[in-house]
N, C-alpha and C positions, 0 to 999 in steps of 0.2 A: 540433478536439476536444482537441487535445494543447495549446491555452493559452499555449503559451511556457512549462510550466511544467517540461517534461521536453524531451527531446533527441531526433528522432527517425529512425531510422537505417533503410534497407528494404533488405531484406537479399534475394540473387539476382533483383531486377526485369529483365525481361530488355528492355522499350520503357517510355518516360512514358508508353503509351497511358494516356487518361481510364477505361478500359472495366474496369484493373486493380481488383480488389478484396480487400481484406488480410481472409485466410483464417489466420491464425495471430498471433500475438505474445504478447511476453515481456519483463517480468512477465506472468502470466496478469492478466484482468481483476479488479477489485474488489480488489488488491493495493494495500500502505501503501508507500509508499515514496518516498524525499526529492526535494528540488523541483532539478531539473537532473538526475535520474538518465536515463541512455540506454533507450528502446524501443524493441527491435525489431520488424518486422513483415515479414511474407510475404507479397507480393499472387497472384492467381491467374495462373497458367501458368510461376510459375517451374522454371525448370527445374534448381536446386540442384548441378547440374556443378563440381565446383571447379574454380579459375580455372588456368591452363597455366600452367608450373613456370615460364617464362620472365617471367609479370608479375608484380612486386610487389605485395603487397598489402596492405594500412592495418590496423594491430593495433586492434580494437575498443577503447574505454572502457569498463572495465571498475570500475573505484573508483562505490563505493558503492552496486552490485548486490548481492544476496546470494551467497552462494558459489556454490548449485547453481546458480543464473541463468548466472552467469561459467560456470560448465562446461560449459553447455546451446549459450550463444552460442558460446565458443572451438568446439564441434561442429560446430553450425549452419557458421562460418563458414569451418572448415577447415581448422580449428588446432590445435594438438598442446596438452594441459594438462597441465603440467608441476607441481611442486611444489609443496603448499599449506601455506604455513606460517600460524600462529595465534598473535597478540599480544593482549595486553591492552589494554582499548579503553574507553572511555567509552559507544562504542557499542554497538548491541543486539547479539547471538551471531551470528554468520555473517553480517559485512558486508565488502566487499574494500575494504580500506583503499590497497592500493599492487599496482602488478605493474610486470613486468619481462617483453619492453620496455614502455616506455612506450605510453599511449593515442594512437595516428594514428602511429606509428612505419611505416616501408614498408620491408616485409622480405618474405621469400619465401615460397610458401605452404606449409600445412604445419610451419609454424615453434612448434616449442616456447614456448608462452607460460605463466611462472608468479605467482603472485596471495598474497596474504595478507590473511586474513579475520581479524574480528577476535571476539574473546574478552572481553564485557560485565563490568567490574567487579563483583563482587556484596557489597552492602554491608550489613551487620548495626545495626542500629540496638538499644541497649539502656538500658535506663530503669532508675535506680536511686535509693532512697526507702524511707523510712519506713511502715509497715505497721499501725501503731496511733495511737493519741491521743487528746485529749478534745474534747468541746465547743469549740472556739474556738481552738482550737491554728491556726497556722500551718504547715502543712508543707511541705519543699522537695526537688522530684525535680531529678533531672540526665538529661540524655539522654547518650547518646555514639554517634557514628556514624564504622564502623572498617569501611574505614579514610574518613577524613577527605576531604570535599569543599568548596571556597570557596565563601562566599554561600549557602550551606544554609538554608533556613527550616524552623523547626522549630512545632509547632500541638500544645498538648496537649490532653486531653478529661478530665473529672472525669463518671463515670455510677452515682447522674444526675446531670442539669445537663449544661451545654450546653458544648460545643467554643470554646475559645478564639480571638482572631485570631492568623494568624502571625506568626513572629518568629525573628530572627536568632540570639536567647540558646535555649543549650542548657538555660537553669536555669528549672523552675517554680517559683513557689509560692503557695497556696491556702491558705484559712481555711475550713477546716472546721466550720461556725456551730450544726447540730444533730447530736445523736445517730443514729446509722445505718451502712452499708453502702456503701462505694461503690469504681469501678472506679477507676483514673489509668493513663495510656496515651499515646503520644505519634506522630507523624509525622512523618520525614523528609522534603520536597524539595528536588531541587534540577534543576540543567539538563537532563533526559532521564530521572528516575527518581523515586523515591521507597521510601521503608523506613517498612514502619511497626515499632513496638517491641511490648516483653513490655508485660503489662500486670498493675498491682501492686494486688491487693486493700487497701482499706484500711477498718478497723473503729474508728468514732469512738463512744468513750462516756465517761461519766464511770468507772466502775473501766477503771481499765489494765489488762489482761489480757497476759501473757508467757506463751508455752508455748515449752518444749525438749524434744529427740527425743533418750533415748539409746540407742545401739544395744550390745550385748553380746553377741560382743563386734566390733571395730570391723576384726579381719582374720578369716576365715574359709574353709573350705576348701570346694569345691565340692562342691555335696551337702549340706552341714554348716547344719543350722539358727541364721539370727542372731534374738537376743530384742530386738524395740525397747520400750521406756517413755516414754509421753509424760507432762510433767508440766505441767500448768496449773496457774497462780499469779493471781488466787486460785483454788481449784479450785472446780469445779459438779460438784456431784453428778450431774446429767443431760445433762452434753457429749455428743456425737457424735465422736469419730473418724476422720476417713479419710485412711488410709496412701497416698501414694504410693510404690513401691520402684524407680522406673526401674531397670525389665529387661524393659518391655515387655509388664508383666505388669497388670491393671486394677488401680487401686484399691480398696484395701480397706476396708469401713467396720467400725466395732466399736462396740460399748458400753462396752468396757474400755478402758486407756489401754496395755494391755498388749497385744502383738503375736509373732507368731512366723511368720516366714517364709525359706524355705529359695530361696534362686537360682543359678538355672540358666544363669547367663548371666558368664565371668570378667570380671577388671578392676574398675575403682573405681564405686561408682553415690553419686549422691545422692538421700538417699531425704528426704521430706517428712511431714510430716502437718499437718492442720487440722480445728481443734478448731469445732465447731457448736453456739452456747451456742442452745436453742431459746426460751429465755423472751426473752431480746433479738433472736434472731434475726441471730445476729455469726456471721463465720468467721475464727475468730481461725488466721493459717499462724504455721508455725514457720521456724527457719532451719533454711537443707539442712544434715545431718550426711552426713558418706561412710561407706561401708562397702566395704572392698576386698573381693573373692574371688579367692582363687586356687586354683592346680591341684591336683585330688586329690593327696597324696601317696602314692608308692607302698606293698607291702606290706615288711614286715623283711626277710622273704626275696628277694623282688623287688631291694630297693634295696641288700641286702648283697651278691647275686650282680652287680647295676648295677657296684659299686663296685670289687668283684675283676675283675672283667673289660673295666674301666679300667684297670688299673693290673697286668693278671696280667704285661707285659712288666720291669717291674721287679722284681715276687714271683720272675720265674723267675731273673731277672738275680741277684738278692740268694740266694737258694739256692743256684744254682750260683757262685758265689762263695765263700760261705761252706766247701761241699763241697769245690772246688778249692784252697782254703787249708788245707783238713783236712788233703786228702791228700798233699800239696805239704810238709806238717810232721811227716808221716807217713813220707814218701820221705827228709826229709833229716836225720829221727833217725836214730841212732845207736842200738849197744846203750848201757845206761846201767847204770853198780853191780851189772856182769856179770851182767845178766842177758839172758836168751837174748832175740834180737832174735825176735820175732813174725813171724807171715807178714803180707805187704801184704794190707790190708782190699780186698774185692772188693765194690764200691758199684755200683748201678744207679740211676739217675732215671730215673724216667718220670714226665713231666707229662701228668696226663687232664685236660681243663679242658671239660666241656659249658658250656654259658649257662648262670649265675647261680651256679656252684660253682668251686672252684678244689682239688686234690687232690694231694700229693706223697707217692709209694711210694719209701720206700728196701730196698732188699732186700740183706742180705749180711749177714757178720759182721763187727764191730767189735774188734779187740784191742788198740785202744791210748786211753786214757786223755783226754778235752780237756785236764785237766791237766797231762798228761807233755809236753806241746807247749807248752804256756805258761810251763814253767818249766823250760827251755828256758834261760834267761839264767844260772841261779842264784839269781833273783829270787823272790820268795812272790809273786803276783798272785791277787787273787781280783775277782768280780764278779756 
């Protein structure tokens, strides 16, 4: 049954009797999996005893099981699984690329064995092109496929009309011969995958139709309503409408070309619309405009207490400083043009600072002048 096409391993057989019959194995049945991969099996009356610490025993093959397979057998066979790291791979997600030791290595049982599964490259494929034209135009898309594989073929499709053959070139281009509607779209393959792309409406007629979306205004604050204008050139008095605003939110359609929508969602979005001329039957898009949202700002009070009580260690720092030089110029006056020396000023600080205020009580009396300290020198200073 097994073909030659897989590898097969029987795992605690305890005689060759003929009589044995395999009552388990792994991968499970009806499982995809590559040509040379190892199965296990279990015939009946095994007795699963792991083998005495004194015999050696053969590390399974394990490379290009899937991971929980690997963990299942290292059980099965009485082995310790150790570490599992995860690389980038060509191949599909949870495939074991490498382990340590090696496969048929003879070591002890119980022996820590670890594996490394692999992590499937995921690859975007994007299509970019023209969105209008006339009757007879030529138009040309580009595909690009990121990141980059050798030998890629690439297949595009015009709908309607019929799918192309494949090809090596990333670049279409088609003649669009009548008036109408139609899709362009493209396909990546290559050895193990495939991507397919965006796919880009395009509306062929004889008037060229441009529509642009402006939004006002183009930063806003959350909560805060933005105003879009769509404007079609030439205009129809009977377009259609409909806004996209990625935020998760449906599309909106209108009659008017005028919009207003408030989001709930921060960060940059790009928002869409597309015009629906219904006498041609066109859906003329626009290009994306952004519209940033950001964080409510706080309230005045809010953001003024924010600010003092950031910085109240330097408010206290700069008062008492200031105070300490008062009195410091206070201590080291003299009487001056006989007149009677004053008594020393009796100063208290108390800083109250709750959240969002900042407050300084001075309490005492003052008898000397900021002046009489400043001029000090003999000097006139003012300021």
């Amino acid at each position: 049954m097994v073909g030659g096409l897989f590898t097969l391993t029987v795992v605690n057989r305890k005689s060759p009797s003929p009589q044995d019959v395999v009552v388990r194995q792994l991968p499970p049945p009806e499982t995809a999996a590559r040509p040379g991969a190892a199965i296990q099996i279990w015939l009946s009356g095994s007795a699963g005893a792991p083998p005495q610490a004194s015999e050696p025993v053969q590390v399974p093959d394990l490379v290009g099981q899937k991971g929980e397979w690997a963990a299942q057998i290292l059980k099965d066979r009485h082995f310790i699984q150790g570490a599992v790291e995860t690389k980038d791979s060509e191949e599909s997600n949870d495939i074991v690329l490498s382990q340590d030791p090696p496969a048929k290595t003879m070591v002890s049982p119980n022996t820590t064995v670890s594996f490394t599964v692999s992590r499937q490259i995921q690859r975007t494929l994007t299509l970019t092109g023209p969105s209008t034209g006339k009757p007879g135009d030529s138009l040309t898309f580009v595909a690009r496929l990121d990141p980059s594989f050798p030998s890629t073929q690439y297949q595009f499709s015009v709908v309607p009309g019929q799918s192309g053959p494949s090809s090596s070139s990333p670049v279409f281009t088609h003649t669009f011969d009548s008036d109408g509607n139609y899709e362009v779209s493209a396909l990546a393959a290559w050895d193990g995958g495939r991507a397919p792309s965006n796919a880009i409406p395009v509306t062929i007629h004889s008037t060229e139709y441009v529509l642009t979306l402006t939004p006002s205004p183009v930063q806003q604050f959350e909560g805060k309503p933005v105003e879009f204008r769509a404007d079609l050139e030439p205009p129809v008095e009977n377009a259609v409408y409909i806004f996209n605003f990625d935020d998760r939110t449906k599309p909106v359609s209108s009659n008017t070309p005028v919009v207003i929508h408030v989001y709930q969602l921060l960060g940059p979005h790009r928002t869409t619309v597309t015009a629906l001329i219904p006498d041609h039957k066109h859906r003329i898009p626009s290009s994306p405009t952004q519209v940033t949202i950001l964080p409510r700002p706080l309230p005045l009070g809010a953001a003024v207490g924010h600010w003092l009580n950031e910085r109240k260690p330097w408010i206290i720092g700069g008062v008492a400083l200031l105070l300490g030089g008062f009195l410091l110029g206070k201590l080291l006056s003299g009487p001056r043009n006989g007149k009677k020396i004053q008594p020393h000023a009796n100063i208290k600080l108390k800083a109250n600072i709750p959240l969002g205020t900042f407050t300084i009580r001075v309490q005492g009396r003052l008898w000397s002048r900021i002046e009489d300290l400043r001029a000090k020198n003999g000097r006139d200073h003012t300021s």
